[in-house]
C-alpha positions in Angstrom: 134.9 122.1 103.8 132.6 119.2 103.2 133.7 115.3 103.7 133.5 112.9 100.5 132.7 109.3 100.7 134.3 106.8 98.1 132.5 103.7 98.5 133.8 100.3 97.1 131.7 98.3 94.2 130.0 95.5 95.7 131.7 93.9 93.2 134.9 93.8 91.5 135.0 93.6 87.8 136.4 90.1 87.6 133.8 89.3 90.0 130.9 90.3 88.4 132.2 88.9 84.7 132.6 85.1 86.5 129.1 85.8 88.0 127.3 86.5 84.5 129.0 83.7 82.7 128.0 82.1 85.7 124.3 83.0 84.6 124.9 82.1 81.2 125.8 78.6 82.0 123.2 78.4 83.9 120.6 79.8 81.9 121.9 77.0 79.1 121.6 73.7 81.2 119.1 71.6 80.9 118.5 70.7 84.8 117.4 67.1 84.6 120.4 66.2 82.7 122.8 69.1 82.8 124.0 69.3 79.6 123.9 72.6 77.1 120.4 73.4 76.2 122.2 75.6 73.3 123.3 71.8 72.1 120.7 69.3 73.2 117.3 70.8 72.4 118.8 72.1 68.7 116.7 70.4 66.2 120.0 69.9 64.3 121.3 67.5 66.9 118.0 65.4 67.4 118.6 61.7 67.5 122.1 62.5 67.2 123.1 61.9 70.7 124.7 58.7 72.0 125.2 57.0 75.4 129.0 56.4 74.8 129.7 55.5 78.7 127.5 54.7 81.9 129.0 55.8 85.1 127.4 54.3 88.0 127.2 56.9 91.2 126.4 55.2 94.5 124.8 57.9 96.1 122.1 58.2 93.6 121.7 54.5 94.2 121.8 54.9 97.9 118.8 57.7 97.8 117.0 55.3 95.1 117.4 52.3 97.6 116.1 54.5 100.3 112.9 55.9 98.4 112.1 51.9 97.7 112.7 50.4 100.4 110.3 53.0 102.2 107.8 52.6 99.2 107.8 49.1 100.5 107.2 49.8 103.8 104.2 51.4 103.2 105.8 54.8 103.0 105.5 57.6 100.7 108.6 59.6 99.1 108.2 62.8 97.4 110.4 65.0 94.7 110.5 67.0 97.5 112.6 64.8 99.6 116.2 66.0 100.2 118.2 62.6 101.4 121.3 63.5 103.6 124.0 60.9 102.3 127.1 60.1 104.1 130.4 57.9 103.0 130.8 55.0 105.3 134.4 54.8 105.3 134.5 50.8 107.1 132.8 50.2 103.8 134.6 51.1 101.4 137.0 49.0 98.6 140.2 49.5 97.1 139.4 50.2 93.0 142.1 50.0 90.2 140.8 51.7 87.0 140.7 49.9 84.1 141.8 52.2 81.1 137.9 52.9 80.6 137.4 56.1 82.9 135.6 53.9 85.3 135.6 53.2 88.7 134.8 49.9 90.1 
């Protein structure tokens, strides 16, 4: 009498469904920006997009302060630099939002 082996799948179905929407999403961002390539590069929405809000993020500004100060200092920073950031917690402020969806 021989033995059978019943192996598992690697991945369930739910699993492997998030994983290829996951592709899909992925597939339709544009990575500079991030938003829906499916929307932004259609020629029916050229020159139809609006900045409608700016959101300031401080660690962007931190990594751009970095990158200038160093350019300044003789330095040289590449696209290939990955800056480690980290929250100074003595630093921070207390922030009440507005009504605009903005912090600070």
């Amino acid at each position: 009498m021989g033995s059978t082996t019943v192996h598992e799948p690697a991945w369930s179905e739910d699993d492997l469904e998030y994983a290829l929407a996951w592709a899909d999403i992925r597939a339709d961002t544009h990575p500079p920006c991030g938003h829906r390539l499916s929307v932004s590069a259609d020629p029916r929405n050229f020159d139809a997009h609006e900045v409608v809000e700016v959101l300031h993020c401080d660690v962007c500004q931190a990594r751009e302060d970095y990158a200038e100060q160093q350019r300044s200092d003789g330095g040289k920073t590449s696209a290939a630099d990955v800056y480690v950031v980290r929250l100074d917690e003595s630093r921070r402020r207390e922030v009440r939002f507005g009504g605009q969806g903005r912090i600070g």
